[in-house]
C-alpha positions in Angstrom: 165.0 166.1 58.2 165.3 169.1 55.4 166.7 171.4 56.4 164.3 174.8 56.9 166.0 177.9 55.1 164.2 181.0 56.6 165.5 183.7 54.1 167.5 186.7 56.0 165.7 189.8 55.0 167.1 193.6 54.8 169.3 192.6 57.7 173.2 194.0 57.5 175.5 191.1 58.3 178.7 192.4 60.0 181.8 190.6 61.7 184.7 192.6 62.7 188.0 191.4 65.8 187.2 192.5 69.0 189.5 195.3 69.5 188.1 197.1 66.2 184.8 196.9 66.7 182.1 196.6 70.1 178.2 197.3 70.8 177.3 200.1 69.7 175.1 202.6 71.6 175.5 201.0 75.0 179.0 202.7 76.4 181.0 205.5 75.5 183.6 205.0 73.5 186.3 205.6 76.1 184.6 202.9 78.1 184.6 200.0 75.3 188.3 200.9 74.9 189.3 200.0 78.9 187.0 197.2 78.9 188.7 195.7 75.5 192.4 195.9 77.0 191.2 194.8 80.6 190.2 191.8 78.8 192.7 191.2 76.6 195.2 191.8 80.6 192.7 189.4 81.6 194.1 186.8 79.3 198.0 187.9 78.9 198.7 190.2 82.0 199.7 192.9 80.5 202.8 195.2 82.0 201.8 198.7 82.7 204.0 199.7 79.1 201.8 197.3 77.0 198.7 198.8 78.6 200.0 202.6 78.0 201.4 201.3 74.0 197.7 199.4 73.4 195.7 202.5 74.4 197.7 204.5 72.1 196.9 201.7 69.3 193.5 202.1 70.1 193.1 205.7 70.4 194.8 206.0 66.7 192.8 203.0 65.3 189.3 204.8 66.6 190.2 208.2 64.4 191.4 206.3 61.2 188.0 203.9 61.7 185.8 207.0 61.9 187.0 208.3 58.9 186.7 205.0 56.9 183.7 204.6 57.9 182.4 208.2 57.1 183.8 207.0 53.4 182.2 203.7 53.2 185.5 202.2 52.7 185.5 198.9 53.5 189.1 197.9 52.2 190.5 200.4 54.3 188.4 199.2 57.5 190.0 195.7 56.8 193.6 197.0 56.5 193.1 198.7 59.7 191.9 195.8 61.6 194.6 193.7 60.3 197.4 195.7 61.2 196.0 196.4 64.5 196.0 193.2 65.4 199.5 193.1 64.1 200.7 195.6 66.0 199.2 194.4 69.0 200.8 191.2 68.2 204.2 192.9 68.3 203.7 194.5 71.8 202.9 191.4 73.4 205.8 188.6 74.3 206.0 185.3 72.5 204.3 183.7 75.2 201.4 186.0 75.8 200.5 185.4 71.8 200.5 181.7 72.7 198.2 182.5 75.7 195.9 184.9 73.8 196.4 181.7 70.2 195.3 179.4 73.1 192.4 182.1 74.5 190.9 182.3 71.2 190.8 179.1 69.9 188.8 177.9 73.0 186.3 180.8 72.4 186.1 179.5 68.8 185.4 175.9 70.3 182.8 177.3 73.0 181.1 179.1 69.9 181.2 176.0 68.1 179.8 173.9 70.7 177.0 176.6 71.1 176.2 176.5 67.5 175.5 173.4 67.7 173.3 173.2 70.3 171.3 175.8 69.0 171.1 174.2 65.6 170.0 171.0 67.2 167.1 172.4 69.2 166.4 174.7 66.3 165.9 171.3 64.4 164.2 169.4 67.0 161.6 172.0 68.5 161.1 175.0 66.1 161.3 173.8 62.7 159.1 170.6 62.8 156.4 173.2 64.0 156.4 176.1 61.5 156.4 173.8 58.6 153.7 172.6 60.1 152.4 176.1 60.2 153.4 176.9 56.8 151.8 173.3 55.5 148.5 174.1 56.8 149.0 178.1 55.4 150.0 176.7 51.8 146.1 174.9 51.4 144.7 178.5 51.3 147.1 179.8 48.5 146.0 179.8 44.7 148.3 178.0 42.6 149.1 181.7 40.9 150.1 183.1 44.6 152.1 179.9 45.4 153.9 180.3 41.7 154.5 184.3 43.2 156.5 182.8 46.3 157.5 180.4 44.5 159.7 182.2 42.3 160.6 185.1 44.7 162.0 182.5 46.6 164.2 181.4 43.4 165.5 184.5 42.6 166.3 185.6 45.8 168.3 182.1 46.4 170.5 183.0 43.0 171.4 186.5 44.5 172.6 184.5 47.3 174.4 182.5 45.3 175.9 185.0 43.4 176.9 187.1 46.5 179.0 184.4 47.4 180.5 183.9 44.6 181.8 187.2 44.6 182.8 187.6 47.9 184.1 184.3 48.3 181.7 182.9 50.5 182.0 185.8 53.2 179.4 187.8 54.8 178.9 190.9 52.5 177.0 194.4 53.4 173.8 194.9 51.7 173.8 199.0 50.5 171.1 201.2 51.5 169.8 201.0 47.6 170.1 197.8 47.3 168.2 197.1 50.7 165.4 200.1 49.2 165.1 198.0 45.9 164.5 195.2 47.8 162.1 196.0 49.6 160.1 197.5 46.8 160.2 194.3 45.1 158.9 192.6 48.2 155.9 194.9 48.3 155.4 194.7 44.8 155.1 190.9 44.8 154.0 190.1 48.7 152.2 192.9 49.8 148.7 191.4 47.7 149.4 187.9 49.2 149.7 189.3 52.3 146.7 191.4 52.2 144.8 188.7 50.6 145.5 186.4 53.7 145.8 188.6 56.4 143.2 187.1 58.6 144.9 183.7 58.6 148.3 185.0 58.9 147.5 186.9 62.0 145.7 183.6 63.0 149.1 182.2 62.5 151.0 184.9 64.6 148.7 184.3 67.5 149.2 180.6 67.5 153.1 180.8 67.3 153.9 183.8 69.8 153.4 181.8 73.0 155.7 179.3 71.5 157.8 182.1 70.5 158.5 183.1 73.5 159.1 179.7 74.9 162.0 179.3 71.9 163.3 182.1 73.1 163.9 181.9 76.3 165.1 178.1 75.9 167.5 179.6 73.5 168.7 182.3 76.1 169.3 179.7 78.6 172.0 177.4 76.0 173.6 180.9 75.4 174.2 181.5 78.9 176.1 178.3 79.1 178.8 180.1 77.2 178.9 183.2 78.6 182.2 184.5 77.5 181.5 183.9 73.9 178.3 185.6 74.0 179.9 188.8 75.9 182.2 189.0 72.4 179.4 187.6 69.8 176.3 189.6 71.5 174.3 186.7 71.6 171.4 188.5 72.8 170.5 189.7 69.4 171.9 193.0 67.3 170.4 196.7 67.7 170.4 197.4 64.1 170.3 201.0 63.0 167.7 200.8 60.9 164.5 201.1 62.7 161.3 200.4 61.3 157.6 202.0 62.4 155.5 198.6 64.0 153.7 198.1 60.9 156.2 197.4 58.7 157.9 195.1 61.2 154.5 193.3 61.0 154.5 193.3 57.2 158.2 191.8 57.3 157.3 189.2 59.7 154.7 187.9 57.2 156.9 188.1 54.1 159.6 185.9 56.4 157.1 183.4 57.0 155.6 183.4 53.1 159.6 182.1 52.2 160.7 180.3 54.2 162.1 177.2 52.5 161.5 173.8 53.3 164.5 172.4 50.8 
């Protein structure tokens, strides 16, 4: 089966260790702190001095985070990671590293083995159906708005490309003006296709949300399977900070749909 590339819009990829980063927006800071090292005793058993030494390391790293962050600097961010996981390295024994080396790559394995899964009923149930949908779409598109997709779809791959190139293959932040750009271009380009078709993309929508939800909670039920990777990896789905009003989340949802890839 060909694989189905749904192109990742406007959405800010981020990865960052576990003790330098959390949710955001759900406890206070001083809360995520306890809960990190209570997991990493969880693991280790940490002595009463390696708690009091970690909270310092943490308490240090959150003020020299806040101010990397309030400079966009993303080199510094990734020194401070590094050597905080260093330095947390260097409180703990030889044998609570191998216990956490051992700790984490199980959760890699667990994430692995969750990945898969997903991909396989990603394959099997969802994708089959929205080319389907997007099959059936495509026979009411004039061969000009077809060449519009198309080549958005083209050029967009390229930047990919080219984003990985640069960044060696690793997840890279898309800035504010690039993301405004963007999305002009998108309206520019989409928005008439869009408008053109509305009544048989909405026709579309109606069909799919009942399925939609069914994917969903599906999904949700092979995440709880792994638990503790999904308490780390938020597998219930990121609170971005960039809110949109409802009808531009509608608008997005149709530009998703006009490229996705069937390649």
């Amino acid at each position: 089966m060909k694989k189905i590339k749904i192109t990742a819009l406007l959405i800010v990829l981020g990865a960052g260790l576990a003790f330098a980063q959390g949710p955001r927006g759900e406890h206070p800071r001083g809360d995520m702190m306890k809960n990190k090292i209570e997991h990493l005793d969880s693991i280790v058993d940490l002595t009463e001095d390696q708690k009091t030494k970690i909270t310092a390391l943490q308490t240090d790293l959150k003020v020299k985070m806040k101010e990397a962050r309030s400079n966009q600097d993303r080199d510094a961010m990734k020194a401070l990671r590094d050597k905080h996981k260093s330095d947390i390295e260097a409180i703990l024994t030889p044998e609570q590293n191998e216990k956490l080396k051992a700790a984490k790559e199980a959760k890699r394995a667990d994430m692995k083995e969750m990945r898969s899964e997903l991909k396989k009923y990603k394959d099997e149930q969802i994708k089959p159906t929205l080319k389907l949908k997007r099959e059936e779409f495509d026979k009411s598109l004039t061969e000009d708005e077809k060449a519009t997709i198309s080549a958005l779809r083209t050029e967009m791959k390229a930047m990919r490309a080219n984003k990985k190139t640069e960044s060696d293959g690793k997840p890279q932040h898309r800035d504010p003006e690039q993301r405004k750009l963007m999305k002009e271009k998108l309206d520019a380009s989409l928005a008439p296709i869009v408008e053109a078709h509305k009544a048989e993309l909405e026709k579309v929508e109606s069909d799919l949300q009942p399925l939609r939800d069914t994917w969903k909670a599906d999904m949700e039920q092979i995440k709880e399977k792994h638990d503790a990777v999904c308490k780390d990896k938020k597998c219930k789905g990121k609170k971005g900070k960039h809110k949109r009003d409802h009808a531009d989340k509608g608008t997005m949802k149709y530009y998703k749909f006009l490229l996705m890839n069937f390649e």
